[in-house]
TILUMPA-635043 format. One line per 2 residues: for each residue x negated, y negated, z negated of C-alpha. Coordinates in steps of 0.05 Angstrom, whole numbers. Layout:
BEGIN
X/Y/Z ~ ... $
***
This chain:
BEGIN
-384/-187/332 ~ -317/-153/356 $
-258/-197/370 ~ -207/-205/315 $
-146/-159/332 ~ -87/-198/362 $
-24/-148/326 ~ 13/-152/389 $
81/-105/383 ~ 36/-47/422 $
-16/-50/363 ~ 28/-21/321 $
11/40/282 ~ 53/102/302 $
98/105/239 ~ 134/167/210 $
194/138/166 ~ 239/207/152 $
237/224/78 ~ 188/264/52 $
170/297/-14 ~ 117/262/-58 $
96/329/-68 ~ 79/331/4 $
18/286/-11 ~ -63/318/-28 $
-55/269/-89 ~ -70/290/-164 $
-22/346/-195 ~ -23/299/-255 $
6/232/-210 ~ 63/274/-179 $
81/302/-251 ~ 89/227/-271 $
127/202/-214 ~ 176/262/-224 $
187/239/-287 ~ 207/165/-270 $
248/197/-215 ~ 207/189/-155 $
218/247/-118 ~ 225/233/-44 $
201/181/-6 ~ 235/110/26 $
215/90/96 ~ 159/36/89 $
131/96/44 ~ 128/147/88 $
97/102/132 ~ 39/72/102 $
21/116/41 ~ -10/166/91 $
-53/102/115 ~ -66/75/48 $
-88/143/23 ~ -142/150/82 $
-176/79/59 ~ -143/45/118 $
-130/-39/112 ~ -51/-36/120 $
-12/-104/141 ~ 62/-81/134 $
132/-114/149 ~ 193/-87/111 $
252/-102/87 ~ 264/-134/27 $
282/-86/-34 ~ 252/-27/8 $
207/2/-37 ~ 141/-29/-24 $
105/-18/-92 ~ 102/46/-83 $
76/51/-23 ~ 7/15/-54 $
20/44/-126 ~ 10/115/-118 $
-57/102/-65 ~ -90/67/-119 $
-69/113/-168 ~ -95/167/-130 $
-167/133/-125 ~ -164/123/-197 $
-143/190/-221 ~ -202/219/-184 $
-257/175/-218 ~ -280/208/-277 $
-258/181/-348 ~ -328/160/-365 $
-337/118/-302 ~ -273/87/-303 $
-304/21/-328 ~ -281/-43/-297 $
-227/-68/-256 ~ -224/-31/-190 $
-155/-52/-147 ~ -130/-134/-160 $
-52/-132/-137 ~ -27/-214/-126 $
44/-223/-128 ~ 81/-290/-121 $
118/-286/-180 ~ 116/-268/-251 $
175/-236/-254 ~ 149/-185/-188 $
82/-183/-228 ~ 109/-152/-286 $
153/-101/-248 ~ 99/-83/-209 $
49/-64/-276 ~ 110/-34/-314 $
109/17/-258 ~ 30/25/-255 $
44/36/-339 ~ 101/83/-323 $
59/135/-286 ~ -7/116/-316 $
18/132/-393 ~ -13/194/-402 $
-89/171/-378 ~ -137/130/-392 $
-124/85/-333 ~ -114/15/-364 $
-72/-44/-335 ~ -58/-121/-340 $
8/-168/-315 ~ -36/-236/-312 $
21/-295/-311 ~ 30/-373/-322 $
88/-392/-384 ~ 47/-352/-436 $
-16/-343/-474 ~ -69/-338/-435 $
-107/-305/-499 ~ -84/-237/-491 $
-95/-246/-412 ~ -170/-268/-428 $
-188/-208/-472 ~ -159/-160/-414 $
-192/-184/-362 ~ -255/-183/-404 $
-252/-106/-428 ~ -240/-83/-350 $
-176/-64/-336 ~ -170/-19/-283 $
-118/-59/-254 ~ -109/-128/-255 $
-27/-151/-227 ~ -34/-231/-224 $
1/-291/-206 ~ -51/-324/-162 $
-50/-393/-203 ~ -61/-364/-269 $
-111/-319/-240 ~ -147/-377/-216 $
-138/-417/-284 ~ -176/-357/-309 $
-231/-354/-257 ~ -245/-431/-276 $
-270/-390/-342 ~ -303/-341/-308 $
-275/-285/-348 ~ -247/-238/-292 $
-304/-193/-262 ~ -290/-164/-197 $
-364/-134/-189 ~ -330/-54/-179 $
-269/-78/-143 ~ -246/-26/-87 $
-167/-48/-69 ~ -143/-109/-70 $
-56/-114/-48 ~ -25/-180/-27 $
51/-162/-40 ~ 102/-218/-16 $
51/-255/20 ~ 95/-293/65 $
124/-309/-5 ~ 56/-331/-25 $
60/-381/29 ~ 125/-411/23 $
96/-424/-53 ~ 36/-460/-38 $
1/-406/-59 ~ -43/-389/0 $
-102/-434/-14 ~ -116/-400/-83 $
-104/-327/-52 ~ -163/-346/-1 $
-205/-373/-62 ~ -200/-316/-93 $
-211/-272/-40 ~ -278/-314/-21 $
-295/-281/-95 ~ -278/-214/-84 $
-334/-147/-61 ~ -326/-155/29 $
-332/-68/27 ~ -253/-53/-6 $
-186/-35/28 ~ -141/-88/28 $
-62/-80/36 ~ -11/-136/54 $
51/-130/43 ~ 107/-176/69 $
182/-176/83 ~ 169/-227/147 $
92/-239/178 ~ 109/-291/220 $
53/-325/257 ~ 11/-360/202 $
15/-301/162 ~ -12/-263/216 $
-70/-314/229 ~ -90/-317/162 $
-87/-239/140 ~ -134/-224/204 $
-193/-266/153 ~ -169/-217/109 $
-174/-149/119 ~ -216/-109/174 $
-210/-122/249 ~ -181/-45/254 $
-128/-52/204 ~ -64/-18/213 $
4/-63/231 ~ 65/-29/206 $
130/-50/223 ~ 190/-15/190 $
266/-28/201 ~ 286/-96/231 $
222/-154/246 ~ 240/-213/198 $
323/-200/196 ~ 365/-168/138 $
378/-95/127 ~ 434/-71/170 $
465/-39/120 ~ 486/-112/85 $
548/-144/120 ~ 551/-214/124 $
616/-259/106 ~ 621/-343/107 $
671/-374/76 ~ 683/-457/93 $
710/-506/25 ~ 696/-569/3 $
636/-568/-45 ~ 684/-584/-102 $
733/-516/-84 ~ 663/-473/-92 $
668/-459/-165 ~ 738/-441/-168 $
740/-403/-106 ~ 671/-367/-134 $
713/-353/-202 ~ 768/-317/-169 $
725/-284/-128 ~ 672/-252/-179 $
737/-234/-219 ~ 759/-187/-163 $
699/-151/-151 ~ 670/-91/-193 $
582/-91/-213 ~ 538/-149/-215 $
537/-202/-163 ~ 481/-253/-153 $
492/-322/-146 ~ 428/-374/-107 $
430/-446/-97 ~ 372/-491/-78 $
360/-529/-142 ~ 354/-507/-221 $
401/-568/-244 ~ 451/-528/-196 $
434/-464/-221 ~ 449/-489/-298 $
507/-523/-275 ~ 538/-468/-239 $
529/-418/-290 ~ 558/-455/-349 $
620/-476/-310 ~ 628/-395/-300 $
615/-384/-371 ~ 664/-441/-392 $
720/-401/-331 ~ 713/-334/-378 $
654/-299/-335 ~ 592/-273/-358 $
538/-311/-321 ~ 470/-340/-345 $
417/-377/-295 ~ 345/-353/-277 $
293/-410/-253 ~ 218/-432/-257 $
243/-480/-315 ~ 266/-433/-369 $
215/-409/-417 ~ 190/-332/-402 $
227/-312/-456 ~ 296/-335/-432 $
277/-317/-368 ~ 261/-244/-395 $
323/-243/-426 ~ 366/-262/-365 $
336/-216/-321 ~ 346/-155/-378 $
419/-179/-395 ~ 435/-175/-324 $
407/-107/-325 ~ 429/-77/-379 $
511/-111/-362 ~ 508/-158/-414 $
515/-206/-361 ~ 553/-193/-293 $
530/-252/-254 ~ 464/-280/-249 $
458/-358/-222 ~ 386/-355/-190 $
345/-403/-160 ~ 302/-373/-96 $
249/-352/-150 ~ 293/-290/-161 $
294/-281/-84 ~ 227/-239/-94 $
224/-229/-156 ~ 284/-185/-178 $
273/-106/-168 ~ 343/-86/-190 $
391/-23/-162 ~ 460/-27/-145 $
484/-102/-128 ~ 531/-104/-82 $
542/-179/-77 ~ 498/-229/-64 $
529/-310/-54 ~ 493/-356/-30 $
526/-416/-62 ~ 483/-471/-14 $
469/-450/51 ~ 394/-443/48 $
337/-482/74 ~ 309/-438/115 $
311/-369/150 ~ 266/-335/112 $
309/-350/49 ~ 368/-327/65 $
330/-260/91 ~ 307/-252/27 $
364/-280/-20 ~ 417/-221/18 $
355/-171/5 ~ 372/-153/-63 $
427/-121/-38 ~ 436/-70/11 $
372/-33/-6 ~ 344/31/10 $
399/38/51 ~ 467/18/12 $
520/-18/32 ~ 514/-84/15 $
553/-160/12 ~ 529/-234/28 $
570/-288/23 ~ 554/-349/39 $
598/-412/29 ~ 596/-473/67 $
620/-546/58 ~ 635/-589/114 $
566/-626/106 ~ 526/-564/113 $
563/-539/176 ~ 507/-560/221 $
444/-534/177 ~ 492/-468/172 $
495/-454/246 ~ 430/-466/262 $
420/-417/200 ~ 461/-365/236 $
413/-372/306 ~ 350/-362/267 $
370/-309/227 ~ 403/-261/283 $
465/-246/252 ~ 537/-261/265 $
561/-281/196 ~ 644/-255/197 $
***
C-alpha cells in the first residue's frame, strides 16, 4: 500500500487562474446555454483552476478565498456527469455535496436548480429547523443530488432513508468550517457509508493541518492540492481599518458611521444576545438593521438574509454563522463589532467583502479589554490593520 501523500507546497497542482470562457469547456451545449442564462459567462480563478481537474474525475483538495466562487467550480463538473447519463438511467442520487450551513446549503441547490431547470436532473437542500417530511420523501425518490447539512443528514441516516448505492461525487465545501462546527465526526460517519470508487472534492477557504490530516482518509492518495490567491489570509483587494473606543462608544460611533457610507454593510459579534442587541439599538438610532443567528427560526432567518438582499435592510447584525453562509455581491463594509476569537474568523468574516476581486472594507473596533486578543489577532492573520 502506497504512502499517503504529504501536500507539501511542491505537491501542488500546476494551476491556470486567467479567465476563461465557460464555453471553453467539452461540457454539454445544453449546460453552457444555462449558465449563460444566469450570467455565468467567464470564469473566476479557483474555477479556472480546478474545473479542468474536476472534469477529468480527479479528487481535488482546494484552498481559496472566501467569496471566490467555489460552487461553481464543483457545480458545473457534476453537472456535466449528469447531463451525459441518459434520462432513463438517471435513477438515484449520484453526487452528495455537505455544506456547514443551511443557509450555504440552500445557495448551493438554488444554483444546481438554476441551471438544471430545463432537465430532468432532480435536486434536494437537506437542513435542520424544518420538516424533515419533505426531506424524507426526497431522499427516498433519488434525487440526483443531495446538498445537506451533515447533522440532519445523519438524523436521516438514523432512518435509513438516504441510499447512496449509485453515488459517483461526493463535495465537502467549507470543510475547515465543518470543523470549527463540530461537524467533522458526522462527515467521517457518513463518509464510512458512502461507495470507496467516486471523486471526491474538498473545498476550503483555510486547510490548515488537521484539515489536511483528515481529508488524506478522504479522497485518493493522488489527489490534486490547489492553492489559489493568498494560503489562509484575506483577499488583497479588502483593506483593513481598526478603530479603538470604549465598548459603550461602539454603537454610537457604528451609527454615525453606517450613516455615512453608501450599500449594505455587515455587522459580526461573537454572541446572538449581541447580535439582537446590536441590531435593535440601530433600528431604535433610525437604521435599517435586522440580526441573522442559529436561534431565529428558518423563516426569519430567510427573511433577513432576502431583506438584506433585496435593500429592505441596509445592515445585517450576524453572528459567525453568516461568515460562510452568505453568498451576496457588492458589500463593501464588513465591521467586526468584537474582535474575533480566532484567525480563521476574522478571515472569513472580511470575506464577504472584497470578492472576486473588488475593493473591499473591514473594520474592526476594539475596546481597551480586547487590545491584547486584538494584536495577537493582527500576528496570526498577516495583516497590518491601518
Amino acid at each position: 500500500m502506497p504512502p499517503p501523500p504529504t501536500y507539501s507546497a511542491r505537491e501542488l497542482a500546476p494551476v491556470d487562474v486567467s479567465p476563461v470562457p465557460f464555453t471553453s469547456f467539452q461540457v454539454s451545449p445544453s449546460l453552457l446555454q444555462g449558465m449563460k442564462d444566469m450570467g455565468y459567462l467567464e470564469t473566476r480563478p479557483v474555477q479556472s483552476a480546478v474545473i479542468p481537474y474536476a472534469l477529468a474525475g480527479d479528487d481535488v483538495l482546494a484552498s481559496a478565498e472566501t467569496g471566490s466562487g467555489k460552487t461553481i467550480a464543483f457545480v458545473l463538473p457534476i453537472l456535466h456527469r449528469l447531463f451525459n447519463v441518459p434520462d432513463q438511467q438517471l435513477a438515484g442520487t449520484r453526487a452528495l455535496i455537505l455544506a456547514p450551513t443551511r443557509e450555504l446549503a440552500v445557495q448551493i441547490e438554488d444554483t444546481i436548480q438554476g441551471l438544471t431547470y430545463h432537465t430532468k436532473i432532480t435536486s434536494a437542500a437537506v437542513y435542520g429547523g424544518v420538516p424533515m417530511d419533505p426531506q424524507d420523501r426526497a431522499l427516498r425518490a433519488g434525487v440526483s443530488i443531495v446538498v445537506a447539512t451533515p447533522g440532519r443528514l445523519m438524523d436521516h441516516m438514523r432512518s435509513a432513508t438516504p441510499d447512496f448505492g449509485r453515488l459517483e461525487v461526493l463535495v465537502l465545501d467549507e470543510a475547515d468550517r465543518m470543523m470549527d462546527m463540530g461537524f467533522w465526526p458526522d462527515v467521517q460517519r457518513i463518509v464510512g457509508t458512502l461507495p470507496t470508487a467516486r471523486q471526491t472534492l474538498l473545498f476550503s477557504a483555510t486547510l490548515p493541518d488537521e484539515i489536511m490530516k483528515l481529508a488524506k482518509a478522504i479522497v485518493r492518495p493522488d489527489a490534486k492540492h490547489i492553492q489559489v490567491g493568498r494560503a489562509g489570509g484575506p483577499a488583497l483587494s479588502i483593506r483593513h481599518i481598526v478603530h479603538e473606543m470604549p465598548s459603550t462608544e461602539k454603537v454610537p460611533w457604528l451609527a454615525k458611521f453606517l450613516r455615512s457610507i453608501h450599500g449594505p454593510a455587515l455587522v459580526f459579534l461573537r454572541r446572538k444576545s449581541g447580535a439582537d442587541r446590536v441590531a435593535r439599538d440601530l433600528a431604535r438610532l433610525g437604521i435599517k438593521a435586522t440580526a441573522l443567528h442559529g436561534d431565529r427560526s428558518q423563516g426569519e432567518r430567510t427573511a433577513a438574509v432576502e431583506g438584506f438582499r433585496s435593500g429592505k435592510y441596509t445592515v445585517l447584525v450576524a453572528t459567525d454563522l453568516a461568515a460562510r453562509g452568505l453568498d451576496i455581491d457588492g458589500i463593501t463594509y464588513v465591521v467586526n463589532f468584537e474582535v474575533p476569537d480566532t484567525p480563521e474568523s476574522y478571515v472569513h468574516r472580511v470575506g464577504r467583502t472584497g470578492r472576486d476581486r473588488a475593493d473591499g472594507t473591514a473594520v474592526t473596533l476594539v475596546s481597551p479589554e480586547e487590545e491584547r486578543a486584538f494584536r495577537a489577532l493582527e500576528k496570526s492573520v498577516g495583516v497590518q490593520l491601518q
